[in-house]
N, C-alpha and C positions, 0 to 999 in steps of 0.2 A: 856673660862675658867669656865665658871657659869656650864656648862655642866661636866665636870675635876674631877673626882672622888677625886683626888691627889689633889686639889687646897685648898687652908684656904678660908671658907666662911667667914671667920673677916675680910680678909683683900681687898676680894671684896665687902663688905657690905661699909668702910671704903672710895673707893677710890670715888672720885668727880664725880657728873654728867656732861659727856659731855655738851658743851653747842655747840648751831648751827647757822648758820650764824645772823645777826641781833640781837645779842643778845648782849648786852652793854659788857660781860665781856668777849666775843668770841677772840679768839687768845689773850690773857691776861693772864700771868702768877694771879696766886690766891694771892688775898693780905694779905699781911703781909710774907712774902713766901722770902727765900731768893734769888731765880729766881728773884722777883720783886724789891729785894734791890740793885743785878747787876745790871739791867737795868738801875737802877735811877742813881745808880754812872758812869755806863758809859756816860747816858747822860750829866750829870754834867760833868765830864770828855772833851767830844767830845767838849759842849758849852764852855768851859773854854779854849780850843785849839782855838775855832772861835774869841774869843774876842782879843786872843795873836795876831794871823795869823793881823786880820785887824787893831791893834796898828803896826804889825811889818810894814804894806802896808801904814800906815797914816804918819810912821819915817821915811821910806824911798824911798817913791812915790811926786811927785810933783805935785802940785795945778794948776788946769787948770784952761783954761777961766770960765769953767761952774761952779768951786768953789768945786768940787768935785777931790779925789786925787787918780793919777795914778800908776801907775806904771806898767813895764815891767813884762811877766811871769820869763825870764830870772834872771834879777833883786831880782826878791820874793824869787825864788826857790834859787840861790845863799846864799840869806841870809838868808830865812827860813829853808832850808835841815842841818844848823849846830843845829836847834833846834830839827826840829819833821822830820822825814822821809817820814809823810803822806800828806806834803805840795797838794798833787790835791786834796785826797778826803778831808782835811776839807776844800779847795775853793771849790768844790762840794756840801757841807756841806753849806759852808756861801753861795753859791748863792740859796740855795733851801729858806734859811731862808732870802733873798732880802739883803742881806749885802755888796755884789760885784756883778758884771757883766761883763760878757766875753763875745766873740761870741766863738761858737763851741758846739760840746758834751765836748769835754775831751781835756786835753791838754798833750801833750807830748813834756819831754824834745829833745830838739834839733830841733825839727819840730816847735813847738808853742814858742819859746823864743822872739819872738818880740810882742805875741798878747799882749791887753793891758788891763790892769784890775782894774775896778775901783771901788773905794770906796763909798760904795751910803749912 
């Protein structure tokens, strides 16, 4: 475009310099930037679904020997899916942040309805 006879030199003088990898603010929306305001509400958002999900798994999971509380994926998803529809990815979500533990990648209903998920 620097080349563009047709183009505004304003408004390429105007736009950000690239930044390249290692650079603290690389893949980062520009702050103060409403791109940057999304993201923080989504995250608020996402983390506010993890803390529901693991009240919803601590009401209605049972307390094992090891004092930690289970429950069924069946069981969650039954009473999680009347709230949020995304009941895997935020357990995807809560076990990236150490909040529960499954075995598997992924769970799917009808296949994984017995595996067992607990509250750490």
């Amino acid at each position: 475009q620097r080349k563009n006879p047709f183009s505004n030199n304003d408004r390429l003088a105007s736009k950000p310099v690239h930044t390249h990898r290692g650079d603290p603010t690389y893949g980062r929306p520009p702050e103060g930037s409403q791109t940057e305001q999304r993201g923080k509400d989504a995250h608020s958002h996402v983390g506010k679904e993890v803390e529901e999900l693991c009240l919803i798994i601590r009401s209605t999971g049972e307390v094992g020997e090891d004092g930690h509380v289970s429950v069924t994926f069946r069981q969650l998803f039954e009473t999680y899916v009347t709230i949020s529809n995304k009941v895997v990815g935020i357990l995807l979500r809560a076990r990236k942040h150490g909040l529960v533990h499954f075995e598997g990648e992924m769970l799917w209903q009808g296949k994984d309805d017995d595996v067992i998920i607990t509250l750490l």
